[in-house]
N, C-alpha and C positions, 0 to 999 in steps of 0.2 A: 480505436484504442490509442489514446496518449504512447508519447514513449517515457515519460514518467512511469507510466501505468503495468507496461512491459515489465520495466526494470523492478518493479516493485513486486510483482507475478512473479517474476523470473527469481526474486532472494526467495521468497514463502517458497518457493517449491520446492527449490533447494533444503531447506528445513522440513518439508514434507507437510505442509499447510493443507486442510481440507479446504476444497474449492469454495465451498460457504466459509470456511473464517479469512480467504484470502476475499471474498467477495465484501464480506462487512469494512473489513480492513480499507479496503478502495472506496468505499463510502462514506467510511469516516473520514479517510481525507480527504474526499470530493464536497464537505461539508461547506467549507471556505469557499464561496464563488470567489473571492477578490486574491486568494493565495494563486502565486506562480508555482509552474511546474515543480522545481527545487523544493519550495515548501511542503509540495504535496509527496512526493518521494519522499521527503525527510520523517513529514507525520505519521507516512506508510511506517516506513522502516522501523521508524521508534515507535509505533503502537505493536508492530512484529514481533518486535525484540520484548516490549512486554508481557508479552504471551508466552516466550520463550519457558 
């Protein structure tokens, strides 16, 4: 596991994320082979906060 990936685990949980919508979450931003880490934490976050 990234440590993008961590940190992005680590917000959802915090909000109390069911392991399947933190799991789709990290796939959707694993979608971008060519996105850097930072992108990928950012897409996490703000797809998170959508859900909010």
């Amino acid at each position: 596991m990234k440590l993008w990936e961590r940190k992005a685990r680590s917000i959802m949980k915090g909000f109390l994320f069911s392991e399947a919508k933190i799991n789709s979450i990290i796939n959707y931003a694993n979608e971008d082979p060519k996105a850097n880490s930072e992108l990928k934490l950012y897409k996490a976050t703000h797809k998170a906060r959508q859900c909010l």
